[in-house]
C-alpha positions as CSV (number, residue, x, y, z in Angstrom):
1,X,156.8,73.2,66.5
2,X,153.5,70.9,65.8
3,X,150.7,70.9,68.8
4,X,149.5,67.6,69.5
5,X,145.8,67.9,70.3
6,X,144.7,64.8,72.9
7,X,141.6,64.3,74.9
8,X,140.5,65.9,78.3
9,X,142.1,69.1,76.8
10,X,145.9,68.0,76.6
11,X,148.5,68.3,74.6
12,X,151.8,67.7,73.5
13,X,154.3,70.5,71.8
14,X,156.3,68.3,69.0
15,X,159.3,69.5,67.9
16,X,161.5,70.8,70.0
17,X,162.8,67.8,71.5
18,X,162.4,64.0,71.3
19,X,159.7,62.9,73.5
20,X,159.9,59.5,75.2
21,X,156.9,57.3,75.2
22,X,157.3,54.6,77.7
23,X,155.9,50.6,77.1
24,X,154.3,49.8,79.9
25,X,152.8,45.8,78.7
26,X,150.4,44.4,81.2
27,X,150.8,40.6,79.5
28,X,152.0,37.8,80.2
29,X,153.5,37.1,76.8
30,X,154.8,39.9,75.4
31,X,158.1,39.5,73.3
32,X,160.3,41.1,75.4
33,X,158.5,41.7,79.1
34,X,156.2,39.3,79.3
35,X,155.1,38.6,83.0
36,X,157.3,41.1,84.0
37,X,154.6,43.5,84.8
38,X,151.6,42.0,84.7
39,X,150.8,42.8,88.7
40,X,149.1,45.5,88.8
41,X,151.2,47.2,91.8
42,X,154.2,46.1,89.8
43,X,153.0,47.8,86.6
44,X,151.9,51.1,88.8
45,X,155.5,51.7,90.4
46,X,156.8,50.8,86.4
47,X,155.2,53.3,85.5
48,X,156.1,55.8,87.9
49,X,159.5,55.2,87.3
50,X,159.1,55.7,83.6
51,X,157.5,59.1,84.2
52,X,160.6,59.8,86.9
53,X,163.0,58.8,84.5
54,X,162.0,61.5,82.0
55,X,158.9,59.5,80.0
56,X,156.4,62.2,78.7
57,X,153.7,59.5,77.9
58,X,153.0,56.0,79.3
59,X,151.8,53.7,76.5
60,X,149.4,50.3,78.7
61,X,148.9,47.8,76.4
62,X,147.0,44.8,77.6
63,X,147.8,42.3,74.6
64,X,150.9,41.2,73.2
65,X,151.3,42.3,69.2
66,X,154.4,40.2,68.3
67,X,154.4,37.3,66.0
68,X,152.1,34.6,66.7
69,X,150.7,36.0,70.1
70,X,147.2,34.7,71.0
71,X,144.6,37.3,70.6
72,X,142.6,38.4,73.5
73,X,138.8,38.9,73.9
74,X,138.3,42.8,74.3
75,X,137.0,42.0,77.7
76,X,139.8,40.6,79.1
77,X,142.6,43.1,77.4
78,X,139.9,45.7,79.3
79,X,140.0,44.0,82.5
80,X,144.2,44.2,82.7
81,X,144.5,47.9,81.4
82,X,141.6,49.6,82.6
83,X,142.0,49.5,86.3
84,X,145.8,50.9,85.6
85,X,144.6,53.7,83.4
86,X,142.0,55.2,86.2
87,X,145.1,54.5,88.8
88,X,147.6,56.5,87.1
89,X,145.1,59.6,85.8
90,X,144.0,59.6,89.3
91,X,147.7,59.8,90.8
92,X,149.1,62.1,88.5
93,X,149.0,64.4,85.3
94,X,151.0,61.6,83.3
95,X,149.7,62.0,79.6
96,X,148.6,58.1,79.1
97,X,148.1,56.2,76.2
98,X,146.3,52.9,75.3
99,X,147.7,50.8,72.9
100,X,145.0,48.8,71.4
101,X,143.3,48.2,67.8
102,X,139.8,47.6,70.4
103,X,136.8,50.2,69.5
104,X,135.5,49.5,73.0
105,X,138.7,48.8,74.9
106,X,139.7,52.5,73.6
107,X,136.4,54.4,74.1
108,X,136.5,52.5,77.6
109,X,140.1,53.6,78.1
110,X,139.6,57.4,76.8
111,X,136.6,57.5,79.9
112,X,139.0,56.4,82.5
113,X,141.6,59.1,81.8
114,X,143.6,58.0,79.0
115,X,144.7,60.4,76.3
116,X,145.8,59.0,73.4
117,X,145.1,55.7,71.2
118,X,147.8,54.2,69.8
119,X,146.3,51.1,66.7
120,X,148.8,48.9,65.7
121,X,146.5,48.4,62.9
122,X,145.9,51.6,61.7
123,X,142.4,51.9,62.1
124,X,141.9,49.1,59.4
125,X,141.4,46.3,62.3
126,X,138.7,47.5,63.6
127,X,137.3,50.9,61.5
128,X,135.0,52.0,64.6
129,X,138.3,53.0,66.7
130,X,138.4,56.2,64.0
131,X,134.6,57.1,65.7
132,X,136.0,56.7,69.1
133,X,138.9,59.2,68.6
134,X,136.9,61.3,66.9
135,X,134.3,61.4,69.6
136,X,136.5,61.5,72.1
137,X,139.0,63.9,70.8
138,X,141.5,61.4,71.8
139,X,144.7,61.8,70.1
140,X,145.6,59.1,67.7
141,X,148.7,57.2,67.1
142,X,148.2,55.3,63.0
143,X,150.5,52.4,62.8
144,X,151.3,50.4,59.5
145,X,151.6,47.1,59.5
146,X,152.1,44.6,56.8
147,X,150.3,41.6,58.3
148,X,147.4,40.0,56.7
149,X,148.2,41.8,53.4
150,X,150.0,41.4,50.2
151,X,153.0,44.1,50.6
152,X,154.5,46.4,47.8
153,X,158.2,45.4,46.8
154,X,159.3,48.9,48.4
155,X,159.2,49.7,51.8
156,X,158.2,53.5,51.5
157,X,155.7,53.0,48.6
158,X,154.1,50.0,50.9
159,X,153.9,52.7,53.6
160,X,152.1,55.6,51.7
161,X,150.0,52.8,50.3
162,X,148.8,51.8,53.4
163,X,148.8,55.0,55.8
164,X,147.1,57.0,52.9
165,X,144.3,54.3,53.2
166,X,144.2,54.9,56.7
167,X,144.1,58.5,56.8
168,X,141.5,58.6,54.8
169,X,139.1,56.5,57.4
170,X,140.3,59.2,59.8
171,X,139.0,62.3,57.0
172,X,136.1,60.5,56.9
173,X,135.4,59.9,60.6
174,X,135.9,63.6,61.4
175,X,139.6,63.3,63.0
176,X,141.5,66.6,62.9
177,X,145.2,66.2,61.3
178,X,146.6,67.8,64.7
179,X,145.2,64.8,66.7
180,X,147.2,62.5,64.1
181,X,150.7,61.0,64.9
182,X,152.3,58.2,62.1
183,X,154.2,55.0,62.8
184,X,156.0,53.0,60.3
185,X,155.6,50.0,62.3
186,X,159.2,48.7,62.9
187,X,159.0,44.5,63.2
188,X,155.5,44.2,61.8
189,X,155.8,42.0,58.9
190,X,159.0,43.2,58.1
191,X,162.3,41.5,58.2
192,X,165.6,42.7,59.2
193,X,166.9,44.4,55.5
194,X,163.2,45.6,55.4
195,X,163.3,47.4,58.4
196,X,167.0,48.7,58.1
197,X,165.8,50.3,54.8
198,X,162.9,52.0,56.2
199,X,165.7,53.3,59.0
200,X,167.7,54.7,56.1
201,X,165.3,55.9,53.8
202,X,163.2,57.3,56.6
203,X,163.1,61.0,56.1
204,X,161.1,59.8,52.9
205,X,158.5,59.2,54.9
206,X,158.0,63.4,56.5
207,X,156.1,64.2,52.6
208,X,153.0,62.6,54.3
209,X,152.9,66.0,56.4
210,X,152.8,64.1,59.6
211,X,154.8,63.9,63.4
212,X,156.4,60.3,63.1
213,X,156.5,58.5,66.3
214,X,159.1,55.2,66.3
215,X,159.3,52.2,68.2
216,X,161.8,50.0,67.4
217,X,163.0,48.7,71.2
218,X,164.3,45.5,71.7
219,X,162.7,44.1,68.3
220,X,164.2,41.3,66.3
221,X,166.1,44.1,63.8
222,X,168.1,45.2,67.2
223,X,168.6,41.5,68.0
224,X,170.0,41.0,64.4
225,X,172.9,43.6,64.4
226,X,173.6,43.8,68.6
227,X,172.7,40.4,70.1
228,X,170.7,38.4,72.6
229,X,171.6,40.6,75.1
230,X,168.5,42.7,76.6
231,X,171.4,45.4,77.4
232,X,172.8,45.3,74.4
233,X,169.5,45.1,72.8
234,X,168.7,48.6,74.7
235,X,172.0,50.2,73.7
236,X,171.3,49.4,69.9
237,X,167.9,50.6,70.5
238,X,169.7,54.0,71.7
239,X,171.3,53.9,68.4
240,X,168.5,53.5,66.1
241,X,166.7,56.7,67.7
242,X,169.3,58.3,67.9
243,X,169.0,57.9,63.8
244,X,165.8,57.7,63.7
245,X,165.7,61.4,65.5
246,X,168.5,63.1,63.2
247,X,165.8,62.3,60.0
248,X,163.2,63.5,61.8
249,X,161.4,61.0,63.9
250,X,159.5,63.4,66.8
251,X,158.4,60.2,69.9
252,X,160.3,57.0,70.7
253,X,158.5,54.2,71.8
254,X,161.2,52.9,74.2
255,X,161.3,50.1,77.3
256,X,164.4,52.0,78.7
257,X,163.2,55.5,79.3
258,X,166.5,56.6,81.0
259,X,169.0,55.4,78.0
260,X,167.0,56.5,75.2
261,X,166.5,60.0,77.0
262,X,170.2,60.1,77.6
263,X,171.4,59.3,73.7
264,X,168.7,61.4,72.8
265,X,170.0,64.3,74.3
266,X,173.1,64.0,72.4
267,X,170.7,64.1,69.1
268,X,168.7,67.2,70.1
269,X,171.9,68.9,71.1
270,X,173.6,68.3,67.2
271,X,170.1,69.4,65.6
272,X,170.0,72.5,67.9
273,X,172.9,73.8,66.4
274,X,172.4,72.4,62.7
275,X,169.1,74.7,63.0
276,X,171.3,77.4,64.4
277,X,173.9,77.3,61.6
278,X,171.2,77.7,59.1
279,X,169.2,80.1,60.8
């Protein structure tokens, strides 16, 4: 069992069983939501339901990350995710995090009530975001990407390269490894065989020391092998964390809370008793 450390004195036991982290996208443009909640009492009741549904973190992202998305001033990604943030802390002990690559947007979000800061870029966007968490004692989600880079022919050496780098702005920043979670970055400049190799070769990936959290819902490698289909996009995301869990993968970045928490179950179940055969 690994303690996640998180700001205003939270945490999260890792470990036990898979922990569901819920996409809540205030955007218009997101790849797979976009619009859909982007009114603010639309996104609130989301959110509850997430949280009913079994989602131990809400994850309020206020700009879209996929492929060719237009970037937002910090201002206005603020303006979208801030108000939700100090809506849901103030309603309820929901552990919330802000998914942004934003110094300000973060330390702004961390003051409202947020726990956790999840940077698609690993903290190589925008360095100052390592200060923030560090200030703040904010837990910290490190995401690799490959965009804007020249890649490494191999998927795992391309993600110690990069992560490596990025845990060391962390050291140096003063960031505690128990406030540090890792994310391969599913669909960020990776194609289809690239991502279905980091799925299989995953467990690779646990010599870094780290919890792994994985978000791989709805993204072009589920379209590849299960369709169009945003259900059968969901019930090949099931599949993949169910996979994902089995080598080890601790959170699951997920838009359906309630599917991913029922295959899930199936997983924790098998590695309950694969832990009490060898025990």
């Amino acid at each position: 069992m690994t303690r996640w450390q998180l700001a205003h004195g939270r945490y999260i036991d890792l470990g036990g069983r898979a922990l569901l982290m819920g996409i809540l996208n205030v955007t218009p443009d997101s790849f797979s939501d976009g619009g859909e909640f982007s009114q603010f009492d639309v996104a609130l009741a989301h959110a509850r339901q997430m949280s009913a549904e079994g989602a131990a973190i809400i994850d309020v992202g206020g700009e879209s990350t996929r492929p060719g998305a237009t970037q937002l001033a910090p201002q206005e990604e603020q303006s979208r995710v801030l108000p939700l943030i100090e809506a849901l802390s103030a309603e309820s002990d929901a552990i919330i995090s802000v998914d942004t690559y934003h110094a300000e947007t973060a330390r702004l979000a961390v003051a409202a009530g947020a726990h956790i800061v999840n940077d698609v870029h690993g903290l190589q966007r925008e360095p100052d975001i390592a200060k923030v968490a560090a200030d703040t004692g904010a837990g910290l989600v490190i995401m690799h990407t490959g965009r804007d880079r020249e890649k490494l022919p191999d998927v795992i050496a391309d993600q110690f390269l990069f992560l490596e780098r990025s845990l060391e702005i962390a050291r140096q920043a003063g960031i505690a490894n128990d406030r540090i979670v890792l994310d391969p970055g599913f669909g960020f400049a990776k194609d289809s065989e690239e991502n279905l190799q980091l799925i299989a070769r995953f467990d690779e990936l646990r010599r870094l020391g780290f919890p792994w959290l994985v978000g791989t819902s709805r993204k072009r490698l589920i379209k590849h092998i299960a369709g169009e289909d945003r259900h059968a996009r969901d019930v090949g995301t099931s599949a993949t964390s169910v996979i994902l869990r089995m080598k080890g993968a601790a959170i699951f970045r997920v838009h359906n809370v309630a599917m991913n928490r029922d295959a899930l179950a199936f997983a924790d179940a098998i590695l309950e008793r694969e832990k009490g055969a060898s025990g």
